[in-house]
GUVEX-161026 format. One record per residue (C-alpha): chain; x, y, z. Coordinates in pm, 1 decimal. Each point is the difference from the previous one (the first is absolute). Example, Ala and Ser with C-alpha at 12.3 -4.5 7.8 and 13.67 -1.06 7.14 Angstrom:
GUVEX-161026
(A, (1230.0, -450.0, 780.0))
(A, (137.0, 344.0, -66.0))
END
This chain:
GUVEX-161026
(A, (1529.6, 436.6, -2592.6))
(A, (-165.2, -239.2, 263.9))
(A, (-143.8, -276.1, -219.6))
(A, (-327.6, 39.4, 154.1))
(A, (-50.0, 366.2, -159.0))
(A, (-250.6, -129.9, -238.7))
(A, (-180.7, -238.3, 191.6))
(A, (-87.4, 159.5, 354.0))
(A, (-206.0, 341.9, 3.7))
(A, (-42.9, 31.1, -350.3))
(A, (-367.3, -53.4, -163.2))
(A, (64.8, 129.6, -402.3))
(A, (297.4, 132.4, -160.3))
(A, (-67.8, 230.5, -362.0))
(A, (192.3, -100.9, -174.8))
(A, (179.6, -281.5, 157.4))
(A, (252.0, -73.2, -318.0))
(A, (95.7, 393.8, -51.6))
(A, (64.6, -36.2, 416.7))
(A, (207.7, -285.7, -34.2))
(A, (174.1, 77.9, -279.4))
(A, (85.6, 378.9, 147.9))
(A, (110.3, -174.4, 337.6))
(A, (229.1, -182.6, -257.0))
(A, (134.9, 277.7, -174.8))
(A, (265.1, 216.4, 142.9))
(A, (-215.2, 275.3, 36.4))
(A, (-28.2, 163.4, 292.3))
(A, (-395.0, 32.3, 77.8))
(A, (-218.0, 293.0, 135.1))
(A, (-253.5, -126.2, 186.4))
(A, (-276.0, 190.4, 125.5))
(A, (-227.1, -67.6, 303.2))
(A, (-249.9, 306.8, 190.5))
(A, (-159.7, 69.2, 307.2))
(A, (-297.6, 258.3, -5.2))
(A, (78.2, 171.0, 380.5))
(A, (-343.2, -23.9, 101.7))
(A, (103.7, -89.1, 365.5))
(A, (370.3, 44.8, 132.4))
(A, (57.2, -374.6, 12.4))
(A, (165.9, -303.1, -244.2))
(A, (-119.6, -324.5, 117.5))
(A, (1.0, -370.0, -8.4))
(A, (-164.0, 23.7, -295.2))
(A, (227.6, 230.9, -190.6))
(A, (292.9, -199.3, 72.3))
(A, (-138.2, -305.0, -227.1))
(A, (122.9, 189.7, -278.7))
(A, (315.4, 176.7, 138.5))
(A, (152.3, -299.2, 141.8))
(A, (-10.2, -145.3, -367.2))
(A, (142.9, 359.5, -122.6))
(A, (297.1, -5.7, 261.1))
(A, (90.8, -359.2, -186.8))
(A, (37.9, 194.5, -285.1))
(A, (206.4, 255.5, 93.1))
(A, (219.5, -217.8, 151.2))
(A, (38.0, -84.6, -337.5))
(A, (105.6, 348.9, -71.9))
(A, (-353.8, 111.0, -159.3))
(A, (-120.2, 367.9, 45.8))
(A, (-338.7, 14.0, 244.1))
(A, (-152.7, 305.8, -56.3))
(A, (-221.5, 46.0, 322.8))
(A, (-317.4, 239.0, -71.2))
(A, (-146.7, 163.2, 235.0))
(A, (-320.9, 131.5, -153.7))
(A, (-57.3, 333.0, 184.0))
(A, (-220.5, 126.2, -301.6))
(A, (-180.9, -344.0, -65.3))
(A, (-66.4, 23.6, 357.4))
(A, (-215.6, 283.6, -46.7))
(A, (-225.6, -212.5, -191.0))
(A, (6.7, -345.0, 189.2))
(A, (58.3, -310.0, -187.7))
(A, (-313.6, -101.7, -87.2))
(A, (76.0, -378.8, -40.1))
(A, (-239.8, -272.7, 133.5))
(A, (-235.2, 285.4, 151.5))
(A, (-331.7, 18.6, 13.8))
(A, (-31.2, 367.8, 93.1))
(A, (232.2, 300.1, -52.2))
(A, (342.2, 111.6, 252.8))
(A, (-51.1, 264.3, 215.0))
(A, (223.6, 313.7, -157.6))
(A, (281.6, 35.4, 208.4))
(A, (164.1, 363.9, 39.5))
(A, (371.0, 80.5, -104.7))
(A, (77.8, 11.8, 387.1))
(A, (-112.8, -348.9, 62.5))
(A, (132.2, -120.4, -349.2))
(A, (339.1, 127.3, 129.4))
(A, (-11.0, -85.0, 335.8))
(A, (-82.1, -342.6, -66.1))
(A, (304.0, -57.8, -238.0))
(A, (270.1, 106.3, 206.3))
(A, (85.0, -288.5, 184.2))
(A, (14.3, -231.9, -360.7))
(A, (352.6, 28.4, -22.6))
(A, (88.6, -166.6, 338.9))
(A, (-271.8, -232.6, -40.0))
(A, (150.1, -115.3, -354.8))
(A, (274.9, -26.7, 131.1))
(A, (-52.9, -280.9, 173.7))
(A, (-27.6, -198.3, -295.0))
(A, (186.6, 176.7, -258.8))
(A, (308.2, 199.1, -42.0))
(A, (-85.9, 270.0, -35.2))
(A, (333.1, 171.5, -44.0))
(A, (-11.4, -149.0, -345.8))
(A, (-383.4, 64.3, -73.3))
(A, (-133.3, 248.2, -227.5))
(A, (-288.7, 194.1, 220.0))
(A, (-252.3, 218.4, -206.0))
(A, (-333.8, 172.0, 83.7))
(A, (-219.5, 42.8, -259.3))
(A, (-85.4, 346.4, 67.9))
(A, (376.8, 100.7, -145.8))
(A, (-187.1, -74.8, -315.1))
(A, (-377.4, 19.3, 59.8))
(A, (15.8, 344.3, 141.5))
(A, (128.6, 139.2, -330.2))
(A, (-230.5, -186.9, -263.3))
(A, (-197.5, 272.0, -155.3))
(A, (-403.6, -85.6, -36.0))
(A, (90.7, -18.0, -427.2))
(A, (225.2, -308.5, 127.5))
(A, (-265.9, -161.8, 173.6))
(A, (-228.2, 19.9, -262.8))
(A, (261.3, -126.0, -233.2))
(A, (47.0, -302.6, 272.6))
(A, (-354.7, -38.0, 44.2))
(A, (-12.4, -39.6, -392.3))
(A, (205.3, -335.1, 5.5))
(A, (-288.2, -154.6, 147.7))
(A, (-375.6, -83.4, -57.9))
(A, (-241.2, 15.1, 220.8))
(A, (-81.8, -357.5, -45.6))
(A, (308.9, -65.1, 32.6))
(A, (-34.7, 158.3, 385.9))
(A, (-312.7, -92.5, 51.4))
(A, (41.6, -349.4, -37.6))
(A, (203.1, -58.0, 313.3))
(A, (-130.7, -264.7, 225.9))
(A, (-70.4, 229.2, 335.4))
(A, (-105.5, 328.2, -217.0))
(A, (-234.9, -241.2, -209.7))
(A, (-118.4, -116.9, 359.3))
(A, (-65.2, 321.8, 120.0))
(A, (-185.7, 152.0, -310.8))
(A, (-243.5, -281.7, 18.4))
(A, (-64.5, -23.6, 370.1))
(A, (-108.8, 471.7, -61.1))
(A, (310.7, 41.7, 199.5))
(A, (180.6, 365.6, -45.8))
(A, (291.4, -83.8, -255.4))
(A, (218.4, 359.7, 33.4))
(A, (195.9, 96.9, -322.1))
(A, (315.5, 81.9, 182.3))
(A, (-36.1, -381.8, 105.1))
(A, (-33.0, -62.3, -383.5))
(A, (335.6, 164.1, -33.7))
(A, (191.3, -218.8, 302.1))
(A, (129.6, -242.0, -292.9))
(A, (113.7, 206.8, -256.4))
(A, (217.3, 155.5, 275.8))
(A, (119.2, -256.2, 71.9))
(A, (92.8, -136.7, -342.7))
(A, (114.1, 360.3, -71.1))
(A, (246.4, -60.3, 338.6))
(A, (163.4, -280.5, -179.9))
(A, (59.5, 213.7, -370.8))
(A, (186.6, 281.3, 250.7))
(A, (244.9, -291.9, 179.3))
(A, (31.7, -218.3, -299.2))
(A, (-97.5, -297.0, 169.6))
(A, (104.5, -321.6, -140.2))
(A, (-211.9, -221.2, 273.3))
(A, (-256.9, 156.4, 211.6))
(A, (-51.8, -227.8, 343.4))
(A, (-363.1, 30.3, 158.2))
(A, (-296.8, -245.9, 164.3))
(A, (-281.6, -166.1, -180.7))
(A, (-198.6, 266.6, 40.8))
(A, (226.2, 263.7, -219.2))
(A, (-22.3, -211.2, -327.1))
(A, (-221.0, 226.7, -193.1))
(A, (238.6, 318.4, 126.0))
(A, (320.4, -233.0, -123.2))
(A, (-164.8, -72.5, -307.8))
(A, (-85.7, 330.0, -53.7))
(A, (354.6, 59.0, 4.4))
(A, (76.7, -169.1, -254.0))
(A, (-209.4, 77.9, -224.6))
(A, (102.7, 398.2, 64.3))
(A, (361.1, -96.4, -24.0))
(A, (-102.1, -204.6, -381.7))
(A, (-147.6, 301.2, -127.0))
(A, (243.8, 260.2, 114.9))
(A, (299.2, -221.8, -167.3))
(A, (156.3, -151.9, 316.7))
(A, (33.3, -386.3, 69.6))
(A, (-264.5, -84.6, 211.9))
(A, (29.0, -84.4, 337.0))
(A, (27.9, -365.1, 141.3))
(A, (-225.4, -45.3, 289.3))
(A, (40.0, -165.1, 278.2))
(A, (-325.8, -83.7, 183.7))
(A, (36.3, -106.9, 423.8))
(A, (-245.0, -185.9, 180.9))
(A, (-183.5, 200.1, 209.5))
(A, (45.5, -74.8, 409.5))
(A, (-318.1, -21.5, 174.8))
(A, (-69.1, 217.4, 287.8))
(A, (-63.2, -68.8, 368.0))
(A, (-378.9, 6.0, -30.8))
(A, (68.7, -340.5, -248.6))
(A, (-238.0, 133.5, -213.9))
(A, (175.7, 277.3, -257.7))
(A, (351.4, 102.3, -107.5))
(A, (222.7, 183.8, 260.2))
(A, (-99.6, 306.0, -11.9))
(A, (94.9, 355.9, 134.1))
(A, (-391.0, 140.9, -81.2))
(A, (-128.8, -342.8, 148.2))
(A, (238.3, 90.6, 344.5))
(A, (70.4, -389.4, -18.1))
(A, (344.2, -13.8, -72.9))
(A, (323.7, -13.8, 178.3))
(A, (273.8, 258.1, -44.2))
(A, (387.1, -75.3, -68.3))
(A, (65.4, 244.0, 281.1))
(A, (-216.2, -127.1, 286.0))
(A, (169.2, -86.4, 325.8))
(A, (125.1, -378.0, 3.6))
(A, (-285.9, -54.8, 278.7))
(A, (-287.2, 176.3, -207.3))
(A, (91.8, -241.6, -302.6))
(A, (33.8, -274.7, 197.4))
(A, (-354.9, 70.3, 119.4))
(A, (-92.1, 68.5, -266.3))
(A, (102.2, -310.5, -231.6))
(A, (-138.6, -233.9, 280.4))
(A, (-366.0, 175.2, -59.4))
(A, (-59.8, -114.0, -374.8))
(A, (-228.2, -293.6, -34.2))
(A, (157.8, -382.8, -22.5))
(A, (-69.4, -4.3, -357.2))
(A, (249.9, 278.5, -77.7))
(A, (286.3, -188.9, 138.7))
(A, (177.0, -177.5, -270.5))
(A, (-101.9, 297.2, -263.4))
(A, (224.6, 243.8, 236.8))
(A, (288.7, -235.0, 53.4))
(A, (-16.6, -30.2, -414.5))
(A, (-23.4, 395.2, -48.0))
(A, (119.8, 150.2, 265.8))
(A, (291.4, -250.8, 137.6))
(A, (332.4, -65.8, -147.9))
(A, (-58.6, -390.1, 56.6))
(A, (123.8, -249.0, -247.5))
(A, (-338.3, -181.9, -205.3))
(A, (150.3, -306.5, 183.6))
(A, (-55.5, 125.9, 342.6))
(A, (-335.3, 127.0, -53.0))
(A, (-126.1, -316.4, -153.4))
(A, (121.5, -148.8, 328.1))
(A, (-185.5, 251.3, 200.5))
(A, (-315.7, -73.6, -283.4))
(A, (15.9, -359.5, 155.5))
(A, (78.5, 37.9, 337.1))
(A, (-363.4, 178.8, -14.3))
(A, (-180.4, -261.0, -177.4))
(A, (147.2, -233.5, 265.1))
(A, (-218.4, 206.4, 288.3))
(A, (317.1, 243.7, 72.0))
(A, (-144.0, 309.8, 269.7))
(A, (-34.3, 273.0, -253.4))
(A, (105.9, 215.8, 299.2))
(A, (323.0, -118.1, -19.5))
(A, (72.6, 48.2, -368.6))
(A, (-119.9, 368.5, 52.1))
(A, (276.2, 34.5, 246.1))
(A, (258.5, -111.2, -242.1))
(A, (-173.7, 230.4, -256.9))
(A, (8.2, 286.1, 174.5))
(A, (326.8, -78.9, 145.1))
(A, (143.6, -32.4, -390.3))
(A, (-222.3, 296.2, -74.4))
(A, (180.4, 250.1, 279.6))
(A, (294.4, -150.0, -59.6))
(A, (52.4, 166.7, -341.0))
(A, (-76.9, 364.1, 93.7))
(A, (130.8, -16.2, 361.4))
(A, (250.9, -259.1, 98.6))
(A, (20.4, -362.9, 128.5))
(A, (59.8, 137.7, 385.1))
(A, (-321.2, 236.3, -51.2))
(A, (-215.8, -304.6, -118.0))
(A, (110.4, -222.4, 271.7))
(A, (-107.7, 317.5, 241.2))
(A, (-325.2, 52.2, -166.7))
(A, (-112.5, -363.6, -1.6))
(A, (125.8, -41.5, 399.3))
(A, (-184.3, 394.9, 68.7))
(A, (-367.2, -190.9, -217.8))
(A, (22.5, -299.2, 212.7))
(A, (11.3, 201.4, 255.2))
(A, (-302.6, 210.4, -69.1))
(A, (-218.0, -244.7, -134.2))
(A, (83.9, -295.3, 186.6))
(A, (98.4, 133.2, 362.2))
(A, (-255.6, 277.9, -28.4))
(A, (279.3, 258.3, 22.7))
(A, (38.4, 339.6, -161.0))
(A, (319.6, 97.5, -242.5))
(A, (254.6, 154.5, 96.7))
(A, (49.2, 393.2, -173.9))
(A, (-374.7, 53.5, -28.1))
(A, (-29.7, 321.8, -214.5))
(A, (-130.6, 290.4, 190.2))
(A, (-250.4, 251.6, -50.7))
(A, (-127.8, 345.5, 136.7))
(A, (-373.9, 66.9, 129.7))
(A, (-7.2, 336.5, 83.8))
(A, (-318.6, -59.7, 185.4))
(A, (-103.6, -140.7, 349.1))
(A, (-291.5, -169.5, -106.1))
(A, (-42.8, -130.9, -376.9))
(A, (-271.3, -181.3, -179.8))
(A, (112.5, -349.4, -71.1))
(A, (-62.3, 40.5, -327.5))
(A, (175.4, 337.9, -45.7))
(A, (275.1, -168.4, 155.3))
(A, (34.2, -272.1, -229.4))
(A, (66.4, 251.8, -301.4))
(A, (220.2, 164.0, 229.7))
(A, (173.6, -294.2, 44.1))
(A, (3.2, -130.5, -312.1))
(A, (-14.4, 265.7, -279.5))
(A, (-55.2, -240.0, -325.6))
(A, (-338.2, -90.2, 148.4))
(A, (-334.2, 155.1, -118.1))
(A, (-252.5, 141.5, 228.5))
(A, (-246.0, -314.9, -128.0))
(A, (336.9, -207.9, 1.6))
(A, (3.8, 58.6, 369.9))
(A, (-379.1, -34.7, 90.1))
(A, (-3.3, -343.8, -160.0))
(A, (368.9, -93.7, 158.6))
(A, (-139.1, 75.0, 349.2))
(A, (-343.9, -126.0, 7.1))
(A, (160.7, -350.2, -182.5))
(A, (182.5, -2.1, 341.8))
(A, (295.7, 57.1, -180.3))
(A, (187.9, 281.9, 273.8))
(A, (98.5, -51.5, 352.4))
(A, (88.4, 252.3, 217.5))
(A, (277.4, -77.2, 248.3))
(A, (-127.9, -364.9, -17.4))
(A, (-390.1, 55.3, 7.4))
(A, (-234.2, -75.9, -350.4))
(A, (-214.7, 331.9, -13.7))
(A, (-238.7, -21.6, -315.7))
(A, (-157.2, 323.8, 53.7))
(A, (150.3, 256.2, -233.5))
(A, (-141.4, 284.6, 253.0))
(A, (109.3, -106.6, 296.5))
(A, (231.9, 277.2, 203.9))
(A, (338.8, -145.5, 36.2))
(A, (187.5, 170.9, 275.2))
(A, (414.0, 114.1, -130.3))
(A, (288.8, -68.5, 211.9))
(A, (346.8, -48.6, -93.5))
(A, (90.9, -354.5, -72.9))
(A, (-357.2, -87.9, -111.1))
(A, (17.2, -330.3, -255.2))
(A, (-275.8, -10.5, -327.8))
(A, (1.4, -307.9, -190.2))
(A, (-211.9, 60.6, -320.2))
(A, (26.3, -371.5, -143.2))
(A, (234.1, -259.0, 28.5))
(A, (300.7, 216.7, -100.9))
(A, (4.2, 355.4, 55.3))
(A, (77.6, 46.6, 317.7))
(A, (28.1, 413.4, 161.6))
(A, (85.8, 132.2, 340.0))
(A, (-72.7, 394.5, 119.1))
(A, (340.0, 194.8, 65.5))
END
């Protein structure tokens, strides 16, 4: 194990000495670690946590990877202020069927356990989720940081939100979990854990609590909800882009969580920017790192020549992903969500009249101008996404 395991990325550890002294033993762990499916990506953000978990089954460990298909009809409620839109069994399935590629990019797969939690969720009579339910008190629940938040400031607290950590705990009873792997923000689910696991006679899990990576806004965690996040699967030029957008004071917290540089070189890098060093050029060796690990060393070099290019020499990428307008004439803004499906109608409005879209070339901040379609038309909607009419 890289003798940096329990000093990079990690913020708690319950209970450190059991965790220790299981690493020690010859047993051979199961480790558990879920993703809700709430959007069909794993990101930056996720990979805090499975880049320690791929250490660990390198020492021959068993990582069971969750995929919480039935959680995900709830939404994690963690660190919200307001309640997850229900998503349908469609989406929910849709959404998780690209998770096995995308883990394995980190992990091997091949020698993961994969579960959904529906295998056992969907057959859990309403007399065993009273029983569950029973384990707990409601002050117990209740006393949650963000649902304590949220009963104070009127907002709607749902019950099936109420339920998100038992389910959770109830996830690590069915895969006998001996550590359970999750961000700051999933301590009270861990615990929870636990404490199920105590009182129906298991040994409870240790838990293994990741920093959380902020996202590109530089405000909150990487999120899939918040859309600020970057995906394991983007194209080498999108991450690029991507990696060079977050602010300066991001830098050296990536290159900690979400590099595999030695503490010795990023100290250097700490004081190379204390001694005036361009930011600028420490994001290109971040995103070059960054690339580097989900693509390859050729497709980093290509993606930092192809962002000079664009940003410095004014010139557009090359492979700009295309899109179909069935219509001669479009409003701009109807294009835009065309053009770039993840965006909301009010998404759009504000992206245009902020003079964030150009079309071929031209700032146009009026969401109802016509735009006339022809083939080989270019819409820039920010500094990144980049679209061109087939």
């Amino acid at each position: 194990m890289n003798k940096d395991f329990f000093k990079r990325g990690i913020s708690e550890i319950i209970d450190q000495k059991s965790f220790k002294d299981k690493l020690k033993s010859s047993k051979k762990l199961r480790i558990k670690y879920g993703v809700d499916p709430t959007r069909p990506d794993i990101h930056l953000g996720h990979a805090v946590a499975m880049r320690k978990l791929k250490e660990l089954q390198n020492d021959g460990h068993t990582i069971i990877f969750l995929i919480g298909d039935y959680t995900a009809k709830i939404g994690d409620p963690s660190g919200r202020n307001f309640a997850r839109p229900v998503l349908s069994d469609e989406e929910i399935k849709q959404n998780a069927l690209t998770y096995f590629d995308q883990a394995g990019k980190i992990l091997d797969i091949t020698k993961a356990e994969i579960k959904y939690n529906s295998e056992w969720f969907s057959k859990l009579h309403f007399a065993d989720v009273l029983q569950l339910m029973g384990k707990f008190s409601v002050a117990q629940i209740i006393e949650r940081d963000d649902f304590a938040k949220r009963l104070k400031s009127g907002t709607n607290l749902g019950m099936h939100e109420i339920l998100y950590p038992l389910m959770q705990a109830y996830d690590s009873i069915v895969l006998k979990a001996d550590i359970e792997f999750g961000g700051t923000d999933q301590k009270f689910n861990m615990l929870a854990a636990r404490e199920l696991q105590k009182k129906s006679g298991q040994i409870p899990q240790d838990i293994v609590i990741v920093d959380l990576l902020v996202g590109l806004d530089g405000k909150i965690k990487m999120s899939k909800s918040a859309d600020n996040y970057i995906s394991i699967t983007e194209t080498a030029d999108s991450m690029f882009g991507k990696v060079m957008s977050i602010p300066d004071s991001l830098i050296l917290e990536y290159f900690d969580l979400a590099t595999n540089l030695s503490e010795t070189e990023i100290n250097k890098l700490k004081e190379e920017l204390k001694s005036g060093a361009n930011p600028r050029d420490l994001k290109l060796k971040l995103a070059s790192e960054i690339v580097t690990l989900y693509h390859t060393k050729k497709e980093a070099t290509e993606a930092e020549k192809n962002f000079i290019k664009r940003f410095s020499k004014k010139e557009l990428p090359k492979n700009i992903p295309e899109i179909v307008i069935p219509e001669k004439n479009c409003e701009l803004l109807k294009l835009v969500i065309l053009a770039d499906e993840t965006l909301s109608k009010s998404d759009a409005r504000r992206v245009i009249e902020q003079s964030g879209v150009k079309i071929d070339g031209t700032k146009i901040t009026d969401p109802a101008a016509e735009i006339g379609i022809k083939k080989g038309l270019v819409v820039q909607i920010g500094k990144l996404k980049i679209y061109k009419v087939k």
